[in-house]
N, C-alpha and C positions, 0 to 999 in steps of 0.2 A: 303210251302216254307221252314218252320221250320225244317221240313225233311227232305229237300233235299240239304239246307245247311248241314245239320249232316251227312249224306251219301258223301259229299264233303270231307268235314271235315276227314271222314275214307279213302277213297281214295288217300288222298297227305300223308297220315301216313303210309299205305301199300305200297306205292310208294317210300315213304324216306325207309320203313324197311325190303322189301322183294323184290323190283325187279320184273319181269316178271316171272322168272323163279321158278319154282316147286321147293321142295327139292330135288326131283333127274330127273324128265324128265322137259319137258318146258311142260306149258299149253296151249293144244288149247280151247277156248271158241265157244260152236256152240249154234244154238236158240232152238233145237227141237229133242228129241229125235232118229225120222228117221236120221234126218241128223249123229247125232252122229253115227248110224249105220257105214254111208257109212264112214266117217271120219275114225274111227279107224279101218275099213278095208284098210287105206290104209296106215295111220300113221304108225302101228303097237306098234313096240316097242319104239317106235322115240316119242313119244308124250305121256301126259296125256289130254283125252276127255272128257271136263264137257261139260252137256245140260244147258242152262240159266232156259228154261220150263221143270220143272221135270212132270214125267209121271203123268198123270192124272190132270192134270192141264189143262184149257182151252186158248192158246197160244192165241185167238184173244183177251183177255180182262188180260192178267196174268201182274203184275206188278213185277221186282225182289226185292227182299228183300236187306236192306242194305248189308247184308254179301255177296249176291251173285255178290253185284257191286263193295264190296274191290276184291272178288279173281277175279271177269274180271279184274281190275286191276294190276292183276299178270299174264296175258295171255299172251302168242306170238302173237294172235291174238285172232282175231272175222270172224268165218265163218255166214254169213248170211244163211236164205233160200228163202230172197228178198222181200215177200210182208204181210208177214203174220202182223194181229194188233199188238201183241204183238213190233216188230221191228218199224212198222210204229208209234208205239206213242214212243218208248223210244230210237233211232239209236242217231237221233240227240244231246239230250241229253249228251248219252256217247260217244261220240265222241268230243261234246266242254269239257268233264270232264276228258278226258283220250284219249289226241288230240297225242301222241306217239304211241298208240297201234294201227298195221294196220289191215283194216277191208274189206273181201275181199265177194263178191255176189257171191251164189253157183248156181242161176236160171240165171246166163249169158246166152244167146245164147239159151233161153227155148222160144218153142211157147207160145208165154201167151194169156191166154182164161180170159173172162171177167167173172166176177159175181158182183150180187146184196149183198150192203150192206145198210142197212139202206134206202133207196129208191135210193142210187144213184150207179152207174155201175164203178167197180173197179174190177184192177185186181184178176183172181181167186189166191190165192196162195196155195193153195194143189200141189205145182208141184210136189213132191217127189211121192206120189202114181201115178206113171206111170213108167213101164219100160224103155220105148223111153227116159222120160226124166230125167231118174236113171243113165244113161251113160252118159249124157250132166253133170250130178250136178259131178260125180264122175270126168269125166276129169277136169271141173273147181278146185276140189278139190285136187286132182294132182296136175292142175298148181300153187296151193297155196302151197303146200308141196314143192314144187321145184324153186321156188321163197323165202323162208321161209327156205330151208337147202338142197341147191343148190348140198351138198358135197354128199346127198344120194339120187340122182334121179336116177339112177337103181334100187335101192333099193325099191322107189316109184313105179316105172316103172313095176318092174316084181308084185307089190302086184296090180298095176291097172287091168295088164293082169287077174288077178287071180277071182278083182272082179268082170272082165266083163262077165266073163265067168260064175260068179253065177246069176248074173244079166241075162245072154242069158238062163240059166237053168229055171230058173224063167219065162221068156220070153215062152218057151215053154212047161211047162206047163200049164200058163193059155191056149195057143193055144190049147193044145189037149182035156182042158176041155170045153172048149166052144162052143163046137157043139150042147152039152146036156143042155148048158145053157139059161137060158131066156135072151129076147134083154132088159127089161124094170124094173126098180125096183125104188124102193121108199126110201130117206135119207132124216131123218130130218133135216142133215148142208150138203149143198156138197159137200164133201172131196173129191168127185170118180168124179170130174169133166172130168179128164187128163186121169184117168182109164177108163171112159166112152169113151172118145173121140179116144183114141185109139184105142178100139173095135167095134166101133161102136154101141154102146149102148145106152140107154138114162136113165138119170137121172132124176127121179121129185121128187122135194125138196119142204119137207116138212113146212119149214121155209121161212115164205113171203117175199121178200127183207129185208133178216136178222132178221126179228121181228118174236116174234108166230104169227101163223095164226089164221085168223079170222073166227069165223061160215061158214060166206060163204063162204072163202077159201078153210078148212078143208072138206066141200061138194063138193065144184069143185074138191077136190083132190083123192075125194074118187070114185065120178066118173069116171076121168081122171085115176084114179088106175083100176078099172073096165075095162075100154074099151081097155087099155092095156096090162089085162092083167097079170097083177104085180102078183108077188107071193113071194117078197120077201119086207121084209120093215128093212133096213139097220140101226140100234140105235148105236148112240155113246154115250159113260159113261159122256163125258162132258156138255151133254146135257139134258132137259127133254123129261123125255120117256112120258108122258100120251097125248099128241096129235097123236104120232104115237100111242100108242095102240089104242085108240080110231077110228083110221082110221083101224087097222090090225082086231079090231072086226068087224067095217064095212062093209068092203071091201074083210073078208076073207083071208086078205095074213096074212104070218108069221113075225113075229119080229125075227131080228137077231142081236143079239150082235156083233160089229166090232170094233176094236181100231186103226182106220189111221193115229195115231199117235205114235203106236207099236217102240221101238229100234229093235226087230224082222221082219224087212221090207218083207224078203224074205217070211216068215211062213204068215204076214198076205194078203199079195196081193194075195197067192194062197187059202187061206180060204175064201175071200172075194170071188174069182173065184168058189169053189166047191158048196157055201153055193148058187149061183146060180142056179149052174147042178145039185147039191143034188134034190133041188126040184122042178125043171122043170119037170112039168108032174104027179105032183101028184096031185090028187083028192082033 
């Protein structure tokens, strides 16, 4: 509590001495890296993009630091990316402390897919890795930019076009690596829920309803890795690698390093794709 009166406390003094606005552009606030991506593709020059989760941080569990809740208090806004922990434990919060800044949801109008947290069923929120729903967060994002500085929506407009069309680039080459690809792979967290679902693929996650897995899980897995086949086993840096390797000994698939949390959105969705087709079909 002692905290978070003193984080109060810095907030009404950044507020009486600096205003929302940057020294020279205004500040947009987003939660996550990707998102940052799509935002300053569409911002440009019009905006400065902080991430609240700097890279390599774990967004379901990451608290921000005082200093990073005075500069959200110098923000134009707050871009969500809707359900991720991070948001879910601290929105409310900043919103009764800094009840002025508006705060706008970038997974509007997204199909939402469930997952296990903790034993109980919530939404997934990895929506960003997915194409499909790379062009739904981007038009929301748009309609924030043009709600937000109404005098440059051409301006908006033509950078939208620009990123759809990287986002369709993107779009097709996972298509044309897919053929070569395996249907089935193994992820410790599952971030490739929306990517899985899109392709038709299937995900088996390493992580039992959010917890490490148990003896006898970690056997049902390696199993269920066996009979389908798996040949890839997906690691992310925020997590522990030694239950997946201990399944990739097992079970014979390969460990791969993946970051679904990349600011490089475009570079990792298709490495995420290749590191499929690369070894489909090898011995």
């Amino acid at each position: 509590m002692k905290q978070f009166l003193t984080i109060f406390v810095l907030l009404v003094l950044a507020s009486c001495n600096g205003g929302r606005q940057a020294e020279n552009k205004p500040v947009l606030t987003v939660s996550i890296e990707p998102l940052r991506f799509f935002t300053e593709a569409l911002a440009g020059d019009k905006y400065n993009v902080i991430s609240m989760v700097p890279a390599g941080s774990n967004p379901e569990t990451y608290d921000p630091t005082p200093q990073q809740l005075v500069s959200l208090s110098q923000s134009a806004a707050y871009l969500s990316i809707g359900h991720i922990g991070f948001e879910q434990a601290w929105m409310e919060r900043i919103k009764a402390n800094i009840p002025d800044m508006p705060v706008f949801d970038t997974s509007k109008s997204v199909e939402l897919a469930e997952g296990h947290a903790h034993g109980d069923m919530q939404t997934d929120p990895h929506i960003w890795n997915s194409t499909r729903n790379a062009r739904i967060i981007a038009q929301n994002i748009f309609r924030t930019l043009c709600k937000l500085d109404e005098t440059n929506t051409s301006y908006y407009r033509e950078r939208l076009d620009s990123l759809n069309h990287r986002i369709e680039r993107t779009e097709q080459t996972i298509k044309a690596l897919l053929p070569e690809a395996d249907t089935a792979f193994l992820i410790y967290h599952p971030a490739l829920t929306y990517f899985a679902r899109d392709w038709g693929l299937r995900q088996i996650c390493i992580e039992d309803e959010g917890k490490e897995p148990s003896p006898s899980h970690l056997q049902a897995l390696i199993q269920e890795a066996r009979e389908a086949k798996v040949r890839i086993i997906f690691i992310q840096q925020e997590f522990d690698t030694r239950n997946a390797q201990a399944i990739a000994k097992e079970s014979g698939a390969k460990p791969v390093t993946i970051n679904p949390l990349s600011y490089d959105w475009e570079e990792e969705m298709i490495n995420i794709t290749r590191a499929l087709a690369h070894y489909n079909g090898m011995k």
